[in-house]
C-alpha positions in Angstrom: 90.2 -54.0 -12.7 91.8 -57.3 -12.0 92.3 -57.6 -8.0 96.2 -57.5 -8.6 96.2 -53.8 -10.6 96.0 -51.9 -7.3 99.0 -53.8 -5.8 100.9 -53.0 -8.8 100.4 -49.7 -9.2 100.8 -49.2 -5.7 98.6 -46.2 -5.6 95.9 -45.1 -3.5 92.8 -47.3 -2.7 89.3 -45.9 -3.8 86.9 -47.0 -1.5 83.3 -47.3 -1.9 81.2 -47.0 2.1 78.1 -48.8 2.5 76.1 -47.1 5.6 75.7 -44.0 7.2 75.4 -45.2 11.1 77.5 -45.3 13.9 80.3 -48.3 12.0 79.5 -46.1 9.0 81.2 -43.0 10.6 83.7 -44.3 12.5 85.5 -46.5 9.4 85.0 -42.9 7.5 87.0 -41.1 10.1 89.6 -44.0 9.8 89.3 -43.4 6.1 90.2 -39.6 6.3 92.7 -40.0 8.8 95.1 -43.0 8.2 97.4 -42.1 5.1 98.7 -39.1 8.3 98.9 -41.6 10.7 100.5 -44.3 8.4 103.0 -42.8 6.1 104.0 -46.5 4.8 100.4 -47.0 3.1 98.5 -44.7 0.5 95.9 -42.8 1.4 93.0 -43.8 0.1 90.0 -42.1 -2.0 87.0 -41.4 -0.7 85.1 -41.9 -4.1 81.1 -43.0 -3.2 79.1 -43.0 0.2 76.0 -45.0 -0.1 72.9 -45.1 2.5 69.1 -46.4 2.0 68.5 -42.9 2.8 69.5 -40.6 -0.2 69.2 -37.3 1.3 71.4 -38.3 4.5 73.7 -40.1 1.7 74.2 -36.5 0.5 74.7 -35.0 3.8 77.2 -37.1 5.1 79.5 -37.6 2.1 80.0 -33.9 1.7 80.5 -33.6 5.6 82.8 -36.8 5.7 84.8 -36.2 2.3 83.1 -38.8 -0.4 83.3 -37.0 -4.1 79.6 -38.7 -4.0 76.8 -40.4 -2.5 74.2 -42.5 -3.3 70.9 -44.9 -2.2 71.4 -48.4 -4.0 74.4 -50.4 -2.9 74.9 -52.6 -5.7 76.8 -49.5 -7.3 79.4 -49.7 -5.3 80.0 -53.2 -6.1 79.6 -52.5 -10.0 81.5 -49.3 -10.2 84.3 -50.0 -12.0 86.6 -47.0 -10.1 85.4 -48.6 -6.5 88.6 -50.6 -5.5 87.3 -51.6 -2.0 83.7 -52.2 -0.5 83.5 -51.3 2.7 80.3 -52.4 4.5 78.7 -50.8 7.9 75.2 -52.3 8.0 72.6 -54.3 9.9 74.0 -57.7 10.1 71.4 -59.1 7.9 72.7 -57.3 4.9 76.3 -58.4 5.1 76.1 -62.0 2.8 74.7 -60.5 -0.5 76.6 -57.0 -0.6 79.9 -59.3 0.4 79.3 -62.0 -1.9 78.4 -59.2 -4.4 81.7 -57.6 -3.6 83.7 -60.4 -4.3 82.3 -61.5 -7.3 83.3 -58.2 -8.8 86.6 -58.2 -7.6 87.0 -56.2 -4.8 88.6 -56.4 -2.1 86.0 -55.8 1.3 86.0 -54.3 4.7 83.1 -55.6 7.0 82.1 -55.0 9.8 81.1 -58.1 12.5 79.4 -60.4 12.2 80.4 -61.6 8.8 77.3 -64.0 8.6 74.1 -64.2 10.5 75.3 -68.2 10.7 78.7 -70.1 10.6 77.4 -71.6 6.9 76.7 -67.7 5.6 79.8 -67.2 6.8 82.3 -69.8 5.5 80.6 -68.8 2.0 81.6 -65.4 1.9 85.1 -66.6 2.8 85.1 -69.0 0.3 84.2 -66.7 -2.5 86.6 -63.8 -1.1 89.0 -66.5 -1.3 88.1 -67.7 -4.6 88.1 -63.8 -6.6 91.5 -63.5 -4.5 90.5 -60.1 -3.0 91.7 -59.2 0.3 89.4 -59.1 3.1 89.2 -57.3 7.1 86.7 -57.6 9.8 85.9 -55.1 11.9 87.3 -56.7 15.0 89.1 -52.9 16.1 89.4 -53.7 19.7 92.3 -56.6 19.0 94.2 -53.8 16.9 94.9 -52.0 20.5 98.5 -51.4 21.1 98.2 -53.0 24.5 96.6 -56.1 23.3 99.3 -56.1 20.2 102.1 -56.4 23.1 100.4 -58.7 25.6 100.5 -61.0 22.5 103.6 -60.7 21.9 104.4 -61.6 26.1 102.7 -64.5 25.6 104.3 -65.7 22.7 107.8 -64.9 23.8 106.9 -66.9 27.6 107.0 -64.4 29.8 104.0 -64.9 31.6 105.7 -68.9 31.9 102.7 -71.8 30.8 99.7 -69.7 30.1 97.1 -72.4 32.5 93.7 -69.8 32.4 92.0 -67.1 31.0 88.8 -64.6 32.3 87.2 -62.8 29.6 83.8 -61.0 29.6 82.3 -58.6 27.3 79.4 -56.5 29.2 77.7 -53.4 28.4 74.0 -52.5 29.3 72.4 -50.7 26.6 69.5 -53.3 27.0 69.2 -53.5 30.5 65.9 -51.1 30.8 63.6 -53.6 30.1 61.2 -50.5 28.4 64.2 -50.4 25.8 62.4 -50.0 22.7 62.2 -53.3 20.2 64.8 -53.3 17.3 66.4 -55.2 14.5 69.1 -56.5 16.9 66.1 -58.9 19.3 64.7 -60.7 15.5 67.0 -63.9 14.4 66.5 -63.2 11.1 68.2 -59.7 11.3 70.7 -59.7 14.0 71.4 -63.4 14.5 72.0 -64.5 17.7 71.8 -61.1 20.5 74.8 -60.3 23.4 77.0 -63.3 21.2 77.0 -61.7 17.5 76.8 -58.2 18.8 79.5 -58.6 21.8 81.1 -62.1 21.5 82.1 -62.0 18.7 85.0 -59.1 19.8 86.2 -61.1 22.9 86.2 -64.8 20.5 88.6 -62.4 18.1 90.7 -61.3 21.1 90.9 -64.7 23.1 92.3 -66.3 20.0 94.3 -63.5 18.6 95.6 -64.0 22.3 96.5 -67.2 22.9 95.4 -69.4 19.3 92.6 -71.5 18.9 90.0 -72.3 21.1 89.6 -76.4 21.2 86.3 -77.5 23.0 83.1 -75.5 24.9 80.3 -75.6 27.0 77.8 -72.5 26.7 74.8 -71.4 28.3 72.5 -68.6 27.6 70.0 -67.1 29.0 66.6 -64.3 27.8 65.9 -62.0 30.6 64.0 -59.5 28.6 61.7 -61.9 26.3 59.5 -59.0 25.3 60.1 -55.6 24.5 58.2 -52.5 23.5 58.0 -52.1 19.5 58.7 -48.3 19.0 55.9 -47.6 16.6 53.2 -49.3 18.3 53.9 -49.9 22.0 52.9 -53.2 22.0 55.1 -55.6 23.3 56.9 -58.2 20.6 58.9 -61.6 21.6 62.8 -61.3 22.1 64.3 -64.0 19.7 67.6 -64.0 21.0 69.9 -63.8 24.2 70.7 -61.6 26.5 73.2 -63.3 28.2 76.4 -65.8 27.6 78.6 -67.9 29.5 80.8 -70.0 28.3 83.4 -72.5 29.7 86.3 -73.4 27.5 89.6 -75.1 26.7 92.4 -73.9 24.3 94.8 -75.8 21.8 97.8 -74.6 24.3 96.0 -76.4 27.2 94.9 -73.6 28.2 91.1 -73.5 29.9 88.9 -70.5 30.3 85.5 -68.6 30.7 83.9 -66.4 28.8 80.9 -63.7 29.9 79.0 -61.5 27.4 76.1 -59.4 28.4 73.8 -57.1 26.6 72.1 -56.0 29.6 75.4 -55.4 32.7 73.9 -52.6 34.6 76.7 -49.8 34.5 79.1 -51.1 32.1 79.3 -49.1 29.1 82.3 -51.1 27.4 83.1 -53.6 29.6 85.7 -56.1 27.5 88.0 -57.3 29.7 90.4 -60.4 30.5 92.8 -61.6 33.1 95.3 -64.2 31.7 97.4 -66.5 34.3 100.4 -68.1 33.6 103.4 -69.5 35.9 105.7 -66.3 35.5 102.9 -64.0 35.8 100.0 -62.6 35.0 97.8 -59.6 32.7 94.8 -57.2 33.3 93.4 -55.8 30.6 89.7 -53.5 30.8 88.6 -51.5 27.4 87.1 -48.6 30.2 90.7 -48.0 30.7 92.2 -49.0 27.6 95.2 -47.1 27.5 96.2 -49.2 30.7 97.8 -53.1 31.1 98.3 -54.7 35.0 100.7 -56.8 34.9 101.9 -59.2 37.8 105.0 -60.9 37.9 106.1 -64.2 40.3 109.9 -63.2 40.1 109.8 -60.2 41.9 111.1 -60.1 45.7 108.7 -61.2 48.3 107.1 -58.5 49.9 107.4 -56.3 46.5 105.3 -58.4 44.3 102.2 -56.6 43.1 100.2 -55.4 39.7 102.2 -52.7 37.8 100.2 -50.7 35.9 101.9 -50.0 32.0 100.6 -47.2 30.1 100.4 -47.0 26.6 103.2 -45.3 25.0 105.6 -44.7 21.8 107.2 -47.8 22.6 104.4 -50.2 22.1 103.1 -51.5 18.4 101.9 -48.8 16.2 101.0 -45.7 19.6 104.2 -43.7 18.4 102.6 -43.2 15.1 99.7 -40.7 16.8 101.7 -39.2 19.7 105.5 -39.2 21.2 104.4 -39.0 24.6 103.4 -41.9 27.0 100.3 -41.4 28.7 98.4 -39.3 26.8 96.3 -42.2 25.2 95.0 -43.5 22.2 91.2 -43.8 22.1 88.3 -46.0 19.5 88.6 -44.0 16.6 92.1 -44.7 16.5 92.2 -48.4 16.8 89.9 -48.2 13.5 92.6 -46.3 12.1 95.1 -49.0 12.9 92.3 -51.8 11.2 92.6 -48.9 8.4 96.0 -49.3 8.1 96.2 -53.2 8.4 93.9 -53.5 5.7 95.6 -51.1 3.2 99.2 -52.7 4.0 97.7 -56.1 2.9 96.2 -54.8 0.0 99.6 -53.0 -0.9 101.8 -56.6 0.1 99.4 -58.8 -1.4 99.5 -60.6 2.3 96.7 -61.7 5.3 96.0 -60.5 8.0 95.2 -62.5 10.9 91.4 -60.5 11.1 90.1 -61.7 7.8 87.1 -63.2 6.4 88.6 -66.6 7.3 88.8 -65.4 10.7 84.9 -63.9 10.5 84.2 -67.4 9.7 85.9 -69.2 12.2 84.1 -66.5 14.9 80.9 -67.6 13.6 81.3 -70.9 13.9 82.6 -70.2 17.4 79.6 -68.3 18.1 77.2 -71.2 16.3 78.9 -74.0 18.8 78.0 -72.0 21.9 74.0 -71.8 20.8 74.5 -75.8 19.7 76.1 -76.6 23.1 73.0 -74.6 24.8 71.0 -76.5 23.1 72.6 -80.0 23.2 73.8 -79.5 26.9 77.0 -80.6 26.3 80.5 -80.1 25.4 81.4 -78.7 21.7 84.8 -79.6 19.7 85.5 -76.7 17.6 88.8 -77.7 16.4 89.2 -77.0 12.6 87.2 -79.6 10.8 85.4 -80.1 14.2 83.2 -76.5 13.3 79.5 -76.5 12.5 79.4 -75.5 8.7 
């Protein structure tokens, strides 16, 4: 099928999922769910579930709604009724079932990283670009309601001058140091550790936020270097980080920090930011996600304070799952929103602003703060400034 058919027909998308795991599950619950949700988009078809594992293959596409399931991934880049590949897998598999995606024609959902490097990643852009299939990252958090309409503050000045933002991803599923070895500690599996697993979410959300991010200064640091391998107790070298911090500077003259842990003791899902401008300012934690603070300098003295805005019908895309204000929207909804985003821009023919293009430019992001650790110095990562 040439990439345009599905456009033209405007029917409903047939999509092929690659991986059974946590990603795997929650982008089939999108899956099932956002033709209700979204009335404007098609809902799509559910055709082929494929996992490594045949038998839990099986198991999960009769429980999740796939007409069928499978073991080898390359047939749901060759099958000619698979319209989109969606992939949920160990980062380390991403390049060759995307590239073999797009060579085929389809259009793909993957989830982050999109590359275990900035170079892996500008290639699977490149030839997503090239078939002229339309692409998404799984960067759900930035599809938030909340975060959808502190961008739109920003953009329409009421915070004033936006002078400094304070972002950190944290969450501690590391921090026993008797947490067992896994594909996410080896380079050549998971890439870099707290940065591809974590960063890249709050890179995607600081320049979804406030556009692109000029220059850096990162440091990182292995707390952990050896961890227990879970088949034969001995302990095997930690190849990545656990910890980031990194100093920045936007294009909007805007500077910044960044902190992303693997191993924050207590913090589950700890992406948050505080953004400071002259008219104001916003709070924003993912614990509480159905909540923004927001300060503003032109209120009376002696009356100025955070208000605290719950999510409601009248912010981007809420009123579509409830009426009510308050009652909340939680993760699985937010992939139903990336659901949606990616079928309206298959429907439109039009980007989105999380594409592969986007995957890429978080990589290289992500590539500058290891070269700045490693450099000790400052990294322009303006556009043509980016490690390839």
């Amino acid at each position: 099928m040439k990439v345009n058919e599905l456009i033209k027909r405007d029917t409903s998308a047939r999509f092929g999922l690659i991986g059974t795991g946590f990603m795997g599950k929650a982008h089939a619950i999108a899956l099932r769910t956002v033709g209700t949700v979204f009335a404007d988009v098609p809902a799509p078809v559910l055709s082929l579930l494929v996992d490594a594992n045949a038998r839990k293959a099986a198991e999960d596409a009769a429980a999740w709604g796939f007409a069928r399931s499978g073991d080898d991934w390359k047939t749901v880049c060759n099958d000619p009724d698979i319209d989109v590949v969606n992939i949920c897998t160990p980062n380390h598999l991403h390049k060759e079932m995307a590239l073999a995606a797009a060579a085929a024609g389809k259009h793909i959902w993957c989830e982050k990283p999109l590359g275990l490097t900035a170079t892996e990643a500008r290639e699977i852009w490149q030839a997503a670009e090239q078939a002229g299939v339309r692409t998404s990252m799984g960067f759900n958090y930035s599809c938030n309601p909340l975060l959808m309409l502190t961008r739109q503050m920003i953009a329409a000045g009421e915070l004033g001058d936006v002078y400094n933002f304070r972002g950190c991803y944290q969450e501690d599923y590391l921090s026993d140091p008797k947490a067992p070895f896994s594909w996410r500690c080896l380079r050549a599996q998971g890439g870099s550790g707290a940065l591809n697993d974590l960063g890249t979410h709050l890179i995607n959300m600081a320049e979804f936020l406030l556009g692109p991010i000029d220059t850096l200064f990162g440091k990182l640091k292995t707390v952990y270097t050896h961890r227990p391998d879970p088949a034969s107790g001995k302990l095997r070298a930690v190849e990545n980080e656990d910890i980031a911090q990194v100093l920045l500077t936007f294009a909007n003259s805007c500077v910044g920090t960044m902190e992303i842990s693997r191993i924050a003791t207590g913090r589950k899902c700890g992406l948050t930011f505080e953004i400071h401008g002259t008219k104001g300012s916003v709070v924003f934690d993912q614990e509480r996600m159905n909540e923004l603070r927001i300060y503003r300098t032109d209120e009376a003295a002696g009356r100025r304070g955070h208000c605290t805005i719950l999510a409601g019908p009248e912010h981007p895309d809420y009123a579509n799952f409830c009426p009510a204000p308050g009652h909340g929207l939680g993760i699985n909804d937010l992939k139903i929103i990336e659901a949606r985003n990616l079928l309206r821009s298959i429907k439109e023919d039009t980007p989105i602003f999380s594409d592969f293009r986007n995957g890429w430019r978080v990589q290289s992001i992500v590539e500058a703060v290891e070269q700045s650790h490693q450099q000790q110095e400052w990294i322009d990562v303006r556009e043509g400034s980016t490690p390839t």
